[in-house]
DSSP file (Angstrom, degrees, kcal/mol; ACC not computed):
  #  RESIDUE AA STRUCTURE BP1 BP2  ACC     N-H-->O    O-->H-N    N-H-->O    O-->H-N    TCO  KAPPA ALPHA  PHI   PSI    X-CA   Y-CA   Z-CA
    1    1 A X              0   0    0      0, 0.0    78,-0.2     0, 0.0     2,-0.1   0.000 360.0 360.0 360.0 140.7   62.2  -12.6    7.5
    2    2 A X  E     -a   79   0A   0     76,-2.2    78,-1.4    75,-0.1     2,-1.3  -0.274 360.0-160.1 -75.6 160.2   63.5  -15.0   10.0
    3    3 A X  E     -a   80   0A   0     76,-0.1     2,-0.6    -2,-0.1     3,-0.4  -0.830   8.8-136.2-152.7 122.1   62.0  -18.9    9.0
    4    4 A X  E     +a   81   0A   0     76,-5.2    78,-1.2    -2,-1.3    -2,-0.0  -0.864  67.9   5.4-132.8 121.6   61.9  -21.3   11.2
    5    5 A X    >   -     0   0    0     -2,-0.6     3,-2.0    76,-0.2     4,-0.3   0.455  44.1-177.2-153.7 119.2   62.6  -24.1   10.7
    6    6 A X  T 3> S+     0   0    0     -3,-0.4     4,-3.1     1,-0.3    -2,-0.1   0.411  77.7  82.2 -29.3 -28.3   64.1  -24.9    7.2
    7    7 A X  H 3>>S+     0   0    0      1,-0.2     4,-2.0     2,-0.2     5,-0.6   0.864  82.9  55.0 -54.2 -31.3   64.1  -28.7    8.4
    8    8 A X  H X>5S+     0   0    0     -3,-2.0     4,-3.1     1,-0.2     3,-0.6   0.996 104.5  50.6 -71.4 -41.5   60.7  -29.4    7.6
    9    9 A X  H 34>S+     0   0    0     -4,-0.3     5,-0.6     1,-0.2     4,-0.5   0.969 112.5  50.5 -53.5 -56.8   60.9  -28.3    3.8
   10   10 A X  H 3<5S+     0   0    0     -4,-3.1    -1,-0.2     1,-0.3    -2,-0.2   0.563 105.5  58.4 -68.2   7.6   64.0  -30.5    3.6
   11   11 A X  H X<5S+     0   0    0     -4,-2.0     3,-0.7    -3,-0.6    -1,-0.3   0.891 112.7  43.0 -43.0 -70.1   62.0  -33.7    5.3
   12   12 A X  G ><<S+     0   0    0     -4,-3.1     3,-4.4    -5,-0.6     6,-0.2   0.939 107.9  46.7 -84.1 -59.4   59.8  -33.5    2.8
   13   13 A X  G 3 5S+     0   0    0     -4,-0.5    -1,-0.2     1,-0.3     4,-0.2   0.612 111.2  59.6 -44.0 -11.2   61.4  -33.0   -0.6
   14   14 A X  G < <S+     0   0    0     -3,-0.7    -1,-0.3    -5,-0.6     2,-0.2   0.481  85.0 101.8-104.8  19.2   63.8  -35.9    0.5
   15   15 A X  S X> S-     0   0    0     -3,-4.4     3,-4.0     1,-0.1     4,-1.6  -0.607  90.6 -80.1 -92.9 156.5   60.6  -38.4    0.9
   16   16 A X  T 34 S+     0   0    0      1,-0.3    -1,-0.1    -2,-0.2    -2,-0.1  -0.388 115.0   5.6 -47.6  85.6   60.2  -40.8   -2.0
   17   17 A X  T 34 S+     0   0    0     -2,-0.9    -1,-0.3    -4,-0.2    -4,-0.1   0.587 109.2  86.6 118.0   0.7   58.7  -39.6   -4.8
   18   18 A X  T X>  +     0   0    0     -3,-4.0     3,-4.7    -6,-0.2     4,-1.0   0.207  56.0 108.4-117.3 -13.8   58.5  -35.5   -3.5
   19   19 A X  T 3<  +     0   0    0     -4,-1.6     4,-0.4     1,-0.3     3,-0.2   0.836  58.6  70.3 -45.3 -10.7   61.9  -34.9   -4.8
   20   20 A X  T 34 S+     0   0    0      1,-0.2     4,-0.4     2,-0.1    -1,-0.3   0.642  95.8  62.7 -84.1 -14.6   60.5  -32.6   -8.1
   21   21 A X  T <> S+     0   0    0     -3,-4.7     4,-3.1     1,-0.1     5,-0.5   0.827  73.3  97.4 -81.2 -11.8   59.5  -29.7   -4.9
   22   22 A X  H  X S+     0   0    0     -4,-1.0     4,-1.6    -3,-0.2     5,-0.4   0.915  91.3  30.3 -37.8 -65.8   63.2  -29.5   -4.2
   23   23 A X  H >> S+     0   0    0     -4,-0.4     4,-2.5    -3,-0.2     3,-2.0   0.957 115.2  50.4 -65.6 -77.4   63.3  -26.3   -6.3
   24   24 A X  H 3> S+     0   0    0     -4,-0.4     4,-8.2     1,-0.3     5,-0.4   0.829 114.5  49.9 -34.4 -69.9   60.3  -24.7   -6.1
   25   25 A X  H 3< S+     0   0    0     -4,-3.1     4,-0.4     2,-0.2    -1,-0.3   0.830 113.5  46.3 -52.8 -29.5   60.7  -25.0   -1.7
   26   26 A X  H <X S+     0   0    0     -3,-2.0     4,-1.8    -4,-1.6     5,-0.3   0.878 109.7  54.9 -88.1 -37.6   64.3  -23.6   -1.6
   27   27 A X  H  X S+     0   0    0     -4,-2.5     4,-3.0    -5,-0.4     5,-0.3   0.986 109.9  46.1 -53.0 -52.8   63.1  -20.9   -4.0
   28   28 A X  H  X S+     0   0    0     -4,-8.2     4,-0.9    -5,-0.3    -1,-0.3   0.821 110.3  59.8 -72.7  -3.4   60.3  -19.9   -1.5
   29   29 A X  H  > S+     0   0    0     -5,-0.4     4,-2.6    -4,-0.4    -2,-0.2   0.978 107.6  31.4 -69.5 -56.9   62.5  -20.1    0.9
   30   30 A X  H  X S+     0   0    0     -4,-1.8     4,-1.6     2,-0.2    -3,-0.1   0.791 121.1  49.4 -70.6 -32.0   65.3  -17.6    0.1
   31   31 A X  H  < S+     0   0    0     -4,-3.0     4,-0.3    -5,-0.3    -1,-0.2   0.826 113.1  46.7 -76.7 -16.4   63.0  -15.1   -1.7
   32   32 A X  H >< S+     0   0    0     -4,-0.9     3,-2.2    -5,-0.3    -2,-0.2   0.950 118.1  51.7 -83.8 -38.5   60.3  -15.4    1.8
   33   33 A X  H 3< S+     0   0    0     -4,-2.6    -2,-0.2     1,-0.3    -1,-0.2   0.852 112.9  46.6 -51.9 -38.7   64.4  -15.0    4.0
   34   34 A X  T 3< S+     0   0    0     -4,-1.6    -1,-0.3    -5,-0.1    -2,-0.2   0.425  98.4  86.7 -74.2 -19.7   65.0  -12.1    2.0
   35   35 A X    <   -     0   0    0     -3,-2.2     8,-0.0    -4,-0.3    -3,-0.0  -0.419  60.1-146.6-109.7 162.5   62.0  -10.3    2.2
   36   36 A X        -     0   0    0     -2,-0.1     7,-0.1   -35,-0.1    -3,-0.0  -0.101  24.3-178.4-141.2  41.5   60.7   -7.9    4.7
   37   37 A X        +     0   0    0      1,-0.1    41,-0.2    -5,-0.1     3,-0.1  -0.050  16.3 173.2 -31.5 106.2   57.1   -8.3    4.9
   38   38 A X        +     0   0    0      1,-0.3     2,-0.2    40,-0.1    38,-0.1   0.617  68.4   6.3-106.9 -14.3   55.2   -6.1    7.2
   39   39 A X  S >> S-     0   0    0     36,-0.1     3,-2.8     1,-0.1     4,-1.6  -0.887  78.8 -98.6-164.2 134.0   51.5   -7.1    6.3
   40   40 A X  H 3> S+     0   0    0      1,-0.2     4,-1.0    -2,-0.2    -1,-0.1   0.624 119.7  58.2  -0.4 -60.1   49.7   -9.7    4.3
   41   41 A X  H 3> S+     0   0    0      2,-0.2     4,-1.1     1,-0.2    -1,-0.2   0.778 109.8  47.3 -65.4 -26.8   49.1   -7.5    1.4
   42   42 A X  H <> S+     0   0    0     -3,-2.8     4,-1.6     1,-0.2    -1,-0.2   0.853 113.9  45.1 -79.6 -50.5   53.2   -6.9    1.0
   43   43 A X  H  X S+     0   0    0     -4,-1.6     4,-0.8     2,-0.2    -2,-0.2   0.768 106.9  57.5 -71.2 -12.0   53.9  -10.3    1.3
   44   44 A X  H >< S+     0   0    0     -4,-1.0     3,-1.3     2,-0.2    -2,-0.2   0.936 104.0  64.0 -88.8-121.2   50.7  -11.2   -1.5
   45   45 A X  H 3< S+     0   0    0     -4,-1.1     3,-0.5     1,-0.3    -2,-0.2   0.135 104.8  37.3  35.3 -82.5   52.9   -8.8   -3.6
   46   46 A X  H 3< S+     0   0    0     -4,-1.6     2,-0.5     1,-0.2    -1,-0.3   0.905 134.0  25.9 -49.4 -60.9   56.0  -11.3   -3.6
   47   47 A X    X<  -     0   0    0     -3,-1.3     3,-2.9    -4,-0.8    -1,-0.2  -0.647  63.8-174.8-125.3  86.1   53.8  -14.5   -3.9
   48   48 A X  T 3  S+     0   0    0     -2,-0.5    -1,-0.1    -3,-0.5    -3,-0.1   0.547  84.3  60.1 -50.1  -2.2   50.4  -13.6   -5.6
   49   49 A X  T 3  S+     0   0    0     -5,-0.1    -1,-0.2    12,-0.1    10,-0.1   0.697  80.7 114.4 -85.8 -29.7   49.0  -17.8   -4.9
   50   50 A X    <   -     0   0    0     -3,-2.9     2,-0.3    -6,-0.1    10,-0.2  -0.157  52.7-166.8 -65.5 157.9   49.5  -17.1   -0.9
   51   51 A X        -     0   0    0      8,-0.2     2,-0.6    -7,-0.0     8,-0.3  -0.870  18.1-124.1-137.7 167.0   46.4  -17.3    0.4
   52   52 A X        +     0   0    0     -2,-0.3     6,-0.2     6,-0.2     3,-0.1  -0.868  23.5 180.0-129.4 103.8   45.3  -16.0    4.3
   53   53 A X        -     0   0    0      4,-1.1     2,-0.2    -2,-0.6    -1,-0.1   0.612  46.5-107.3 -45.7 -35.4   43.4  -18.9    6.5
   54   54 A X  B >  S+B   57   0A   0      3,-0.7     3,-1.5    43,-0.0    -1,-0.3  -0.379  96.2  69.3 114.3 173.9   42.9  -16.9    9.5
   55   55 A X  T 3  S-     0   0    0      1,-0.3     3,-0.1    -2,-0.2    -2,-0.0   0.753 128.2 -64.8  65.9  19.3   44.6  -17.2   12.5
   56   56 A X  T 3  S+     0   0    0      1,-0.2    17,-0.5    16,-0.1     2,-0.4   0.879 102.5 132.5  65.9  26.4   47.8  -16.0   11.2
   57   57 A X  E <   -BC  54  72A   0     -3,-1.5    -4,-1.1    15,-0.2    -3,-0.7  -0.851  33.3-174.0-120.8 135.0   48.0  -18.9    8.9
   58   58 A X  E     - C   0  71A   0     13,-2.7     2,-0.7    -2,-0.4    13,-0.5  -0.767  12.6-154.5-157.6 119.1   48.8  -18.6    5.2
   59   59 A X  E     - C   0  70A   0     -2,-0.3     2,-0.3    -8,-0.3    -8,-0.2  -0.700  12.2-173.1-111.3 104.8   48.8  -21.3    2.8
   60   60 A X  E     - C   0  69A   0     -2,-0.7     9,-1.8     9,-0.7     2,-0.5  -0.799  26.5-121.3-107.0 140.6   51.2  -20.7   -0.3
   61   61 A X  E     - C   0  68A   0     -2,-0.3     7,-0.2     7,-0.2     2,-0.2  -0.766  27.0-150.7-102.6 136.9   51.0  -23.3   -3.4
   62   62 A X  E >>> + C   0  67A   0      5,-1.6     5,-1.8    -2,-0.5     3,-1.1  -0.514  61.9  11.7 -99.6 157.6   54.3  -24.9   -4.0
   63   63 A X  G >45S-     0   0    0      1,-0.2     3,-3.8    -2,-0.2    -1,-0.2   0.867 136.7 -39.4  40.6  91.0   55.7  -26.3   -7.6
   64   64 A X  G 345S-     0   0    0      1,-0.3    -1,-0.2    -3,-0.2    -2,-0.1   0.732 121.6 -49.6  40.0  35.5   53.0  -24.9  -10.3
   65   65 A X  G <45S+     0   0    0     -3,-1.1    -1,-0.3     2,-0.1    -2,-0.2   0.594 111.9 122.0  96.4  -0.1   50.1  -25.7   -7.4
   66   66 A X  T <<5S+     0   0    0     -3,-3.8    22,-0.5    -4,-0.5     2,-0.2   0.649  70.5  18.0 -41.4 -38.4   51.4  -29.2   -6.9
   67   67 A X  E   <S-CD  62  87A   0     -5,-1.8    -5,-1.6    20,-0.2     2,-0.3  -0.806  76.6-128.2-139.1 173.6   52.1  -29.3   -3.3
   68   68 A X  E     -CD  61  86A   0     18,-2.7    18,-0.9    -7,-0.2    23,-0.2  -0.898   8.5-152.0-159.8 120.3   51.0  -27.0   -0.4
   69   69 A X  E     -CD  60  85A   0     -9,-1.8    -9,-0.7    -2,-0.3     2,-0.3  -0.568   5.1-155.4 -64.4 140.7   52.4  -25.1    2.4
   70   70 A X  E     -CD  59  84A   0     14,-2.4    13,-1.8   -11,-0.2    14,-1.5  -0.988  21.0-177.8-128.4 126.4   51.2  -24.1    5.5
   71   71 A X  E     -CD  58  82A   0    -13,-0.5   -13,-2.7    -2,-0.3     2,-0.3  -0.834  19.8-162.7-119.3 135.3   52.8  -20.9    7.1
   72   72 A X  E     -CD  57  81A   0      9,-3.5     9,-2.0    -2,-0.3     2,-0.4  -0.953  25.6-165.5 -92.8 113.1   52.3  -19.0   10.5
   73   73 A X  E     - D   0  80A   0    -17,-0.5     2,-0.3    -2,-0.3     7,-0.2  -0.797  19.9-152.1-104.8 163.9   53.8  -15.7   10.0
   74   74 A X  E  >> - D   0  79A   0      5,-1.9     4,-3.4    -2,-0.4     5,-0.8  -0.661  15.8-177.5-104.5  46.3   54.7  -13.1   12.7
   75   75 A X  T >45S+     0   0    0     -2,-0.3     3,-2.3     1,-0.3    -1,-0.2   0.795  81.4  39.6  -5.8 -93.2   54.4   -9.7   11.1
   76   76 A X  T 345S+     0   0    0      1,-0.3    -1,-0.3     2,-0.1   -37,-0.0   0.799 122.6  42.2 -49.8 -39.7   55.5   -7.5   13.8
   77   77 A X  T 345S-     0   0    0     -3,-0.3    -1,-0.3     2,-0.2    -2,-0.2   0.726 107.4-125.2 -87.9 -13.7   58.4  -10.0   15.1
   78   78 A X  T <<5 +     0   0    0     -4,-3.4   -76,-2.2    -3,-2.3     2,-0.4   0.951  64.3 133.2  82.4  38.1   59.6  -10.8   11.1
   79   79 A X  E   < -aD   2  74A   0     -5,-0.8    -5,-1.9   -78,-0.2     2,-0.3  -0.949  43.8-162.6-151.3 154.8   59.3  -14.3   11.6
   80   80 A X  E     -aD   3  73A   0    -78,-1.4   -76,-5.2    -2,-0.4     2,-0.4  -0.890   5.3-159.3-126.0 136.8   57.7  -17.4    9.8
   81   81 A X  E     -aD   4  72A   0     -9,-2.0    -9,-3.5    -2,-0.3     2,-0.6  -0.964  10.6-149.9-129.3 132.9   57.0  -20.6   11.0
   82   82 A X  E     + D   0  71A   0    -78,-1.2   -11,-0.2    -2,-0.4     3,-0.1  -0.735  24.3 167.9-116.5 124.7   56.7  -23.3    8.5
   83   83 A X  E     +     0   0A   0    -13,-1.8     2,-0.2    -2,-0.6    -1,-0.2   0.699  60.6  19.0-110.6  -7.5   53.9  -25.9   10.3
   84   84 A X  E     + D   0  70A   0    -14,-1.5   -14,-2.4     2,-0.0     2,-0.3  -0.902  43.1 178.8-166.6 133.9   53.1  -28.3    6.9
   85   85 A X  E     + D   0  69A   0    -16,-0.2     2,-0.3    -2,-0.2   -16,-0.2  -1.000  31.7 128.3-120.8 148.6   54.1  -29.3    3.9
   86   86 A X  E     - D   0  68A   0    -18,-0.9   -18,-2.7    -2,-0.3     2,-0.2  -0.989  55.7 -72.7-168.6 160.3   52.3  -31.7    1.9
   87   87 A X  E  >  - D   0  67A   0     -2,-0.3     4,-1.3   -20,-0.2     5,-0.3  -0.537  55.5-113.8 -66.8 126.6   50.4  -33.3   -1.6
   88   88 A X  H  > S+     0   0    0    -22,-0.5     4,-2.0    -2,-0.2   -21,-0.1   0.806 126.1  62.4 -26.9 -41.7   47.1  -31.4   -2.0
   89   89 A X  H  > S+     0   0    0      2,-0.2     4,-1.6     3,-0.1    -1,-0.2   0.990 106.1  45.7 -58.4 -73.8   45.5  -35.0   -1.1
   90   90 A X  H >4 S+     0   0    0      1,-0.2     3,-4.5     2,-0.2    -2,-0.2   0.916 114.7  51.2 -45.9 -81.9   47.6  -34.5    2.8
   91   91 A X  H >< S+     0   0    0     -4,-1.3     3,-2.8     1,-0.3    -1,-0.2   0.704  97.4  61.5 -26.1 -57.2   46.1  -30.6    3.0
   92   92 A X  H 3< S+     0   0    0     -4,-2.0    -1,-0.3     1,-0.3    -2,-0.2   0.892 108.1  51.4 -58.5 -39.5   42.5  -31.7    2.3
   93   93 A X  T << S+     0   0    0     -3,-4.5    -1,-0.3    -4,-1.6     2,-0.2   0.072 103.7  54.5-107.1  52.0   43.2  -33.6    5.7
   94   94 A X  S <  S-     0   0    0     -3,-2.8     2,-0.5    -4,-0.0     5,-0.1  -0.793  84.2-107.3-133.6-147.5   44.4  -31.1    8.0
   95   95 A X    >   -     0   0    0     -2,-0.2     3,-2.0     3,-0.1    -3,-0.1  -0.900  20.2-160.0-117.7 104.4   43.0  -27.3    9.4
   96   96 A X  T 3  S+     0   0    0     -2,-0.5     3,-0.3     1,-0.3   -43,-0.1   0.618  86.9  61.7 -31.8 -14.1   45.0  -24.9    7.9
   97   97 A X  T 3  S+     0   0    0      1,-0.3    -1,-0.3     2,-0.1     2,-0.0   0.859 115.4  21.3-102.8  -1.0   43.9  -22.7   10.5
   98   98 A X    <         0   0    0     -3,-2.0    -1,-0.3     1,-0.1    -2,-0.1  -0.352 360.0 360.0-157.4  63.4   45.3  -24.5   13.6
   99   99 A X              0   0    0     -3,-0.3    -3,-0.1    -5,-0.1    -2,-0.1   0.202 360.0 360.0-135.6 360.0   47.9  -26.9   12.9
C-alpha cells in the first residue's frame, strides 16, 4: 500500500511527551507499506484492533491501545491516507468518520 503521508505520524511522536509511539507508529507503518490489502477483512487479518467507521475511515489503536489512528484507505487504488493521530482524550473530540 502506498501511505500518505508519513509526516503526520512523525509530527506527532516528536511532540512532548508522545515520544513512547515512536515504535509502535513506524511499525504500523512499514507492515501497513508492505501489505496488499484488497478489502477490510484482509487488512483486519494484519491488524486484528482496526476497527471500520464508515466512510472509508478505519481507526487502528496504536502502542498497546494508548494512542489512536485515524486512516482513509483506498482499496481499489492501494492507497492510505493517514488523517489523525492522537491521545484517546484528542479521538473522543473529533468524527472519525469525516475528518
Amino acid at each position: 500500500m502506498r501511505i500518505v503521508s508519513h509526516r503526520k505520524l512523525k509530527e506527532f511522536y516528536e511532540r512532548p511527551g508522545h515520544e513512547d509511539s515512536k515504535v509502535a507508529l513506524e511499525r504500523w507503518y512499514h507492515a501497513a507499506e508492505e501489505a496488499d490489502w484488497h478489502n477490510f477483512a484482509e487488512m483486519k487479518q494484519d491488524f486484528g484492533s482496526v476497527d471500520s467507521v464508515g466512510n472509508q475511515h478505519y481507526v487502528f489503536n496504536i502502542g498497546g491501545n494508548k494512542y489512536r489512528m485515524v486512516v482513509v484507505v483506498k482499496f481499489v487504488m492501494g492507497y492510505i491516507f493517514i488523517r489523525f493521530v492522537g491521545t484517546h482524550q484528542e479521538y473522543d473530540k473529533i468524527d472519525a468518520k469525516s475528518i
